[in-house]
Steps between C-alpha positions, in 0.01 A plus 500: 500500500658208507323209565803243553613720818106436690504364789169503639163519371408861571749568264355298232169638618595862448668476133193339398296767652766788355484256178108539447539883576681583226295207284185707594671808378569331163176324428348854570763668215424205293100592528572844457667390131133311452324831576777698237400203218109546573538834384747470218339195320200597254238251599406253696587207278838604549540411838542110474781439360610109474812522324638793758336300790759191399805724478457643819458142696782370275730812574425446850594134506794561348598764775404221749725251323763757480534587870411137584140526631197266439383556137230287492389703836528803329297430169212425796608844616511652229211378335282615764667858549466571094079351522487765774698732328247484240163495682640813674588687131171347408323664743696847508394526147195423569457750747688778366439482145169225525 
């Protein structure tokens, strides 16, 4: 997909829609490595972790910056996913091992 050769809009339309496909697929891999870390870790308390929680939006930024996308757009991103990311761990621990 090359997005310098669209011509129309239904183009555009349909690599964003092929786009968030395979988005979907990876934010549901990503939550299956929350559900694999709510079983590993030995407590609760270990969930939260701050200092992990700032490498992963700075690794992603620097990704962004690297292929020349919108850091400060995704640290939003970013920061929201890994909050979710750890509500859903929260709550898989909670409910499996709770």
């Amino acid at each position: 997909m090359n997005t310098d050769d669209y011509t129309s809009m239904a183009q555009v339309r349909a690599g964003v829609d092929a786009l968030d496909r395979q988005l979907v697929a990876l934010l549901a891999e990503r939550f299956a490595h929350m559900r694999a870390a709510a079983r590993i870790k030995p407590d609760r308390n270990a969930v939260r972790d701050e200092a992990r929680k700032a490498q992963v939006i700075a690794n992603a930024c620097a990704e962004a910056d690297r292929l020349g996308a919108p850091a400060d757009i995704i640290a939003e991103l970013w920061e929201q996913l890994v909050e979710a990311s750890i509500a859903y761990e929260m709550a898989t621990f909670d409910r499996t091992r709770g």
